[in-house]
C-alpha positions in Angstrom: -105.5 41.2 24.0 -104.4 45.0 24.2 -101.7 45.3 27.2 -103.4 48.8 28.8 -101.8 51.1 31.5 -104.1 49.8 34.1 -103.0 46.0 33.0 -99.0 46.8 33.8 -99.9 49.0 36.5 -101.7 45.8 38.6 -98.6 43.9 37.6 -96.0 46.1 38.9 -97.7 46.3 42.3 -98.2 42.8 42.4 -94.6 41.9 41.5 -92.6 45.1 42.8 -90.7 45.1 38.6 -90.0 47.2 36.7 -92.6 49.1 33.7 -90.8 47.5 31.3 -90.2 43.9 32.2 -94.2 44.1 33.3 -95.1 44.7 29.8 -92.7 42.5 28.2 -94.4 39.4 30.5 -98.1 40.5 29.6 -97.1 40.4 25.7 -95.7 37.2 26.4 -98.5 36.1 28.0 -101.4 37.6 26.0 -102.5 39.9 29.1 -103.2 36.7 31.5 -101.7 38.7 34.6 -101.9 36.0 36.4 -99.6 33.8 33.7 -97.1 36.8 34.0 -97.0 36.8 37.1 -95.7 32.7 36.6 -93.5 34.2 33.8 -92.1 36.5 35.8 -91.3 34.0 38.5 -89.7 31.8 36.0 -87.5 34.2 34.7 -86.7 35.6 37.6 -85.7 32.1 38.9 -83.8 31.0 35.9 -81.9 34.6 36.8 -81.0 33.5 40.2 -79.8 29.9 39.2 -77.0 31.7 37.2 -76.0 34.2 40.3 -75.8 31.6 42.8 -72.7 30.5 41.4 -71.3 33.9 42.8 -69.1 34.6 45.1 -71.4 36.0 48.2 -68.7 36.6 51.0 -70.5 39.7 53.0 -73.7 38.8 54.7 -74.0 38.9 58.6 -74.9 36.1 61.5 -77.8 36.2 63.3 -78.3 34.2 66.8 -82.1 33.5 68.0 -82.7 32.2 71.8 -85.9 30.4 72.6 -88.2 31.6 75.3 -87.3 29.1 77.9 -83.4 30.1 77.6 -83.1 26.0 77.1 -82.2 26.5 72.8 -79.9 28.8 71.1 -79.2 28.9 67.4 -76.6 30.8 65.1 -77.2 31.1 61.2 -74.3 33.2 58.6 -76.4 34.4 55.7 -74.1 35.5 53.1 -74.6 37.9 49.9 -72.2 39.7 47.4 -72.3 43.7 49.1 -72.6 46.1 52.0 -75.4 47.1 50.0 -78.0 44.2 49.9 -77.3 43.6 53.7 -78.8 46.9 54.6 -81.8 46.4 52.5 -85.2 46.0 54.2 -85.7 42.5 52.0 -82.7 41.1 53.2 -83.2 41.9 56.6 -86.5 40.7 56.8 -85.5 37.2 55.1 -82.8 36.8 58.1 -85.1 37.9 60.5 -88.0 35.0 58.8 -85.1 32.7 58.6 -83.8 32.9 63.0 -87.7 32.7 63.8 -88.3 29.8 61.9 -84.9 28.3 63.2 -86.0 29.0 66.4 -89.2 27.9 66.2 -88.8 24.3 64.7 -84.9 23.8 65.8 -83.7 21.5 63.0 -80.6 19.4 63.3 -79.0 20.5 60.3 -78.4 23.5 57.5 -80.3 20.6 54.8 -83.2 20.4 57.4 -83.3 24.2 58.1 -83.0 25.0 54.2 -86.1 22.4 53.5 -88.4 24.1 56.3 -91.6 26.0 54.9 -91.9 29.9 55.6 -95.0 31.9 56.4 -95.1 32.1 52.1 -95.3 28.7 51.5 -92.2 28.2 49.8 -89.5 26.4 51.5 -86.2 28.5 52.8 -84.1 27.3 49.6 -86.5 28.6 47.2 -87.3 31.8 49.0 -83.6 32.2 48.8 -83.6 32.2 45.2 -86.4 34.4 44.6 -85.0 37.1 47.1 -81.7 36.3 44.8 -83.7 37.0 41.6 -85.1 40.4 43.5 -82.2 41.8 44.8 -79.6 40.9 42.2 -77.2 39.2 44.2 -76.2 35.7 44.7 -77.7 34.8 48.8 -76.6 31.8 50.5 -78.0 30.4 53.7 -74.9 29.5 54.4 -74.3 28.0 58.0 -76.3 26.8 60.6 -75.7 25.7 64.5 -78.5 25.1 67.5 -77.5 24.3 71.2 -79.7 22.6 73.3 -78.9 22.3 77.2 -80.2 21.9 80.8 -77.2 24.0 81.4 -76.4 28.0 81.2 -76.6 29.6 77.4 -74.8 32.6 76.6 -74.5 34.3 73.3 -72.8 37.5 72.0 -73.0 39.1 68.6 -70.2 41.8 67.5 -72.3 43.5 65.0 -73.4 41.5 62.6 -70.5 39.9 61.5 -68.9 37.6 64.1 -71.3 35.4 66.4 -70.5 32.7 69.3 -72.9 30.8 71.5 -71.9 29.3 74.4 -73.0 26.5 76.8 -72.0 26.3 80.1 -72.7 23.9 83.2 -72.7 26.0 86.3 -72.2 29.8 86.0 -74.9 32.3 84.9 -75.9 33.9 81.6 -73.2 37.1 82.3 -70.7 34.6 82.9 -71.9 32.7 79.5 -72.0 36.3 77.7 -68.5 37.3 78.9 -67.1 33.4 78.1 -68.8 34.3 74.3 -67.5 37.7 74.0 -63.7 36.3 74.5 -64.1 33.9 72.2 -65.2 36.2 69.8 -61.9 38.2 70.2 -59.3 35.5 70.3 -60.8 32.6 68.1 -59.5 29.4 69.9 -59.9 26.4 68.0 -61.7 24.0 70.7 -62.1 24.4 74.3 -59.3 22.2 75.8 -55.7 20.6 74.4 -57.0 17.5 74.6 -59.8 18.0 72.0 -56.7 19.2 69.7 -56.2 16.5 66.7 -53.5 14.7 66.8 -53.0 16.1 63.1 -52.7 19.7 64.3 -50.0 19.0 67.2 -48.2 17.0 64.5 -47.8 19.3 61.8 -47.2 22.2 64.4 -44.1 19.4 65.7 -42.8 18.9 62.5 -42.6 23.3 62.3 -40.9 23.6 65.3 -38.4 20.6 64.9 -37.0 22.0 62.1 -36.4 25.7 63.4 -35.1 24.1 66.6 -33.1 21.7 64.4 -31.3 24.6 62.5 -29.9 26.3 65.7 -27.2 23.7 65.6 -28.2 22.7 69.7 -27.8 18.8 71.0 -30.9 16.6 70.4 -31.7 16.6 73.9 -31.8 20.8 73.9 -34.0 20.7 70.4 -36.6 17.9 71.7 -36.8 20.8 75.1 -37.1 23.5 72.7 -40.1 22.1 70.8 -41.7 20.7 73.7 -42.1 23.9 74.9 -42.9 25.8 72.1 -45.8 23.0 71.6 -47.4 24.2 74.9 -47.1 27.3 74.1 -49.1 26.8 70.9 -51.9 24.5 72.6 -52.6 27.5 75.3 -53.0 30.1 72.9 -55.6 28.0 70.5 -57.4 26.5 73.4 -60.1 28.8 75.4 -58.9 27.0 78.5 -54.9 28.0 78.0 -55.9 31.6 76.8 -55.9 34.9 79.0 -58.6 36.1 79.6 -59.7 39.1 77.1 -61.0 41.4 80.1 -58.4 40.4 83.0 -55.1 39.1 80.9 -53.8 38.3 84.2 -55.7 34.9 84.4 -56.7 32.7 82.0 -60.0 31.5 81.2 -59.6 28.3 83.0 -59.2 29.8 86.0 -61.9 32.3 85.6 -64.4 29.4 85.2 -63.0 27.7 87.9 -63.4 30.8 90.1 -67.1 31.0 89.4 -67.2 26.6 89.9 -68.3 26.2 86.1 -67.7 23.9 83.2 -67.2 24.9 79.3 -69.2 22.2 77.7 -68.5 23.9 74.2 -69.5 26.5 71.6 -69.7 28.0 67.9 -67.7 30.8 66.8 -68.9 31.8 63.6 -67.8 34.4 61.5 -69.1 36.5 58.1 -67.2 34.9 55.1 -64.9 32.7 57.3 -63.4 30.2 54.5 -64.4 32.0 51.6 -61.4 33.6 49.3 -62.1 37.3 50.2 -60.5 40.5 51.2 -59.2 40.1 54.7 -60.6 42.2 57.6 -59.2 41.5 61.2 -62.7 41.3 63.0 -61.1 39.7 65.5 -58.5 42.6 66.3 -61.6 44.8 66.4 -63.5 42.5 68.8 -60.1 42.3 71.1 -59.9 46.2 71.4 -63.5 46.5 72.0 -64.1 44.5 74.7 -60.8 45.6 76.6 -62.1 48.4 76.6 -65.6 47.7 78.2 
């Protein structure tokens, strides 16, 4: 069958390619459009599957809240540049992706990945085919919901560090503010006693031996790293820190002030865990909200 203008034409509306590739896939196909179309889909696929094993450390989080304030979710979505973040597909697919979160609330990244879209495909294979469009590896990457009788609060620093909140008692500013801190100063869990065992010990082990090498009695070194443990558990606890927007108390008494409770949150951040470039975010986050 003779591959005409008007044949590659339909094709390259209907599959957004290039000239080229369109009449490569109608050769192969005889001038079935509707087989190239397959083709195409194929090849494109079999494309993807090779770039997902790249490294995609940019990206950005997006947080979703339900209508009755009673479910919040937090997704990272990563890809490989700047670039592709900006792009109307990608921004489109992360919008899909937070409604569909939203709107179903699955328990886990496997459950949100398996969920069907508007298209029909599922989110895992409309990852790949966005991959095969754009040219870059894209990874759904992490997923969190909170469910809660209690207050929600969320707060997004761009698009690259996220944190929802849940507190009992206290209002959604309070929740907002609680989320914004955390946002600047990263604390690992909300109290000291939710610190592993594991953590303290290592950090012990630290300080001993410093302590050890100042040549001061057993008694004075055991002092020395007792203190320098609490020390350690106020500044990666959200209850020990000082408070980002009045460092003259801390958080616990800030949420005691307003007769609320932490029950938890997640702090998420773009690329946290992958081997990338460093960037302080949090540094930028700190300076920002001192300054509101």
């Amino acid at each position: 069958m003779a591959i005409t203008a008007a044949l590659v034409k339909e094709l390259r509306e209907r599959t957004q390619a290039g000239m080229m590739e369109c009449k490569k896939a109608l050769v192969e196909t005889n001038g079935d459009i509707d087989a190239a179309v397959e083709y195409m889909r194929k090849a494109g696929l079999a494309k993807a599957d090779k770039k997902s094993g790249r490294t995609a450390a940019e990206g950005q989080i997006v947080i979703e809240t339900s209508a009755d304030q009673k479910t919040v979710v937090i997704i990272e979505i990563n890809c490989e540049t700047d670039f592709v973040i900006k792009s109307d597909d990608f921004q489109q697919f992360a919008s899909q992706i937070a409604a569909l979160a939203i709107a179903n609330q699955p328990d886990n990244i496997n459950a949100l990945l398996g969920m069907t879209m508007d298209s029909g495909s599922t989110v895992a294979e409309a990852t790949k085919s966005l991959i095969a469009k754009v040219g870059e590896n894209i990874n759904v990457r992490r997923y969190a919901k909170i469910t809660s009788n209690g207050v929600l609060g969320s707060y997004l620093h761009g698009t690259r560090i996220g944190v929802i909140t849940e507190l009992e008692g206290g209002d959604i500013g309070l929740a907002k503010d609680i989320a914004m801190h955390i946002a600047a100063t990263k604390p690992v869990c909300v109290s000291s006693d939710e610190v592993s065992d594991d953590i303290i010990n290592k950090e012990k082990e630290i300080y001993t031996a410093q302590a050890a090498e100042s040549g001061k009695p057993a008694d004075i070194v055991e002092k020395m790293v007792t203190g320098r443990i609490a020390k350690f558990l106020k500044e990666i606890t959200l209850m020990g820190q000082s408070y980002v927007k009045d460092p003259d108390i801390t958080v616990e008494k800030l949420i005691k002030k307003n007769k609320a409770k932490v029950l938890g949150f997640y702090r998420f951040e773009v690329g946290e865990g992958i081997e990338k470039k460093e960037e302080n975010f949090a540094e930028e986050v700190m300076a920002q909200v001192k300054g509101s």
